[in-house]
C-alpha positions in Angstrom: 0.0 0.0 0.0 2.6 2.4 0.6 4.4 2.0 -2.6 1.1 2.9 -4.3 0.5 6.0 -2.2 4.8 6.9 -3.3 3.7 6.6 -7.0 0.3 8.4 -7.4 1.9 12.2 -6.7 5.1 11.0 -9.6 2.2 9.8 -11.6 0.0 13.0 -10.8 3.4 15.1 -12.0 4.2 13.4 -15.0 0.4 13.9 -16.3 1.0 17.5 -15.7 4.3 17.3 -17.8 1.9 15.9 -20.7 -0.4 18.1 -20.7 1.8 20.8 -21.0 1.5 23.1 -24.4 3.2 21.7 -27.7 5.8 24.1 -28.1 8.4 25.0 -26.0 8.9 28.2 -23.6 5.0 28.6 -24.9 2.7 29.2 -21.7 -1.2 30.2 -22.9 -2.5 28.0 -25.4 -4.7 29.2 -25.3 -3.9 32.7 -27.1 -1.3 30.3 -28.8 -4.6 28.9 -31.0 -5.5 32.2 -31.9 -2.4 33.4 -33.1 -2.7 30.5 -35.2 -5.6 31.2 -36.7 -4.5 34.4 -37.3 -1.1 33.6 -39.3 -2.9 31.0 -41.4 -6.3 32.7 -42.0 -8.4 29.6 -40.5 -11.2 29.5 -38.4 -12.0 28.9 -35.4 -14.6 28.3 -32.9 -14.5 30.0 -29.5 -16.6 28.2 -26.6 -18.0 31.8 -24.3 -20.8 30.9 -21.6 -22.3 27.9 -23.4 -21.9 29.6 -27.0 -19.9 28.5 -30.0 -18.9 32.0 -31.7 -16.9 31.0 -35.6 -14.5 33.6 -36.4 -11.4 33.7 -38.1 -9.1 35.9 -36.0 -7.7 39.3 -37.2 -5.7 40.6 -34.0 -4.9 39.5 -30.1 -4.5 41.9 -27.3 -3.7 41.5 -23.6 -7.6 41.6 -23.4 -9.6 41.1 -26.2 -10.1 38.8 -29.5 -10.8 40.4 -33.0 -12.5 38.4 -35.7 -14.7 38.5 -38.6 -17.2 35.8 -39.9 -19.1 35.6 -42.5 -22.1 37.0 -41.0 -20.2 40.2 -38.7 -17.4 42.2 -40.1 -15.9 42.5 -36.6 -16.2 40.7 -33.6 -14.9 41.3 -30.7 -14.4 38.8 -27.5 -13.3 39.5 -24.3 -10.1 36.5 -23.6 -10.9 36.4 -19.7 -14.9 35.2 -21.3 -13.2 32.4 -23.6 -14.1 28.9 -22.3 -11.9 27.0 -25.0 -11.1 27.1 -28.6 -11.2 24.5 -31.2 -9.3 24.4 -34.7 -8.8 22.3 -37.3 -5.5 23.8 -39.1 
């Protein structure tokens, strides 16, 4: 029993190591999607309060989100509102 109670906090740590963003030194990847998006010119869809909001994103701020759809010509999202993102790039 004690063994197992030594390897759940290594095995705790080394899920936190996974999980940790793609590239190295990067540390929100959040913002690291969306500057994505924005080099390649591909959308994305940003989860806020239960909403999916499709935009494909123009600039990123300390604060905000800029993007345009089809439907809006600007939109404009608030980063401490965003959920999650999901791409496909």
């Amino acid at each position: 029993m004690r063994k197992h109670l030594f390897f759940l906090p290594a095995l705790f740590m080394a899920s936190m190591v996974a999980a940790a963003p793609a590239v190295a030194g990067e540390e929100d990847p959040l913002k690291a999607v969306l500057l994505e998006s924005k080099e390649k010119s591909r959308g994305v869809n940003l989860h806020v309060q239960g909403n999916n909001i499709g935009m494909v994103v123009t600039a990123v701020d300390e604060h905000y989100v800029i993007g345009r759809s089809q439907q809006a010509s600007r939109i404009v999202v608030r980063l401490d509102r965003i959920d999650g993102v999901s791409a496909m790039f």
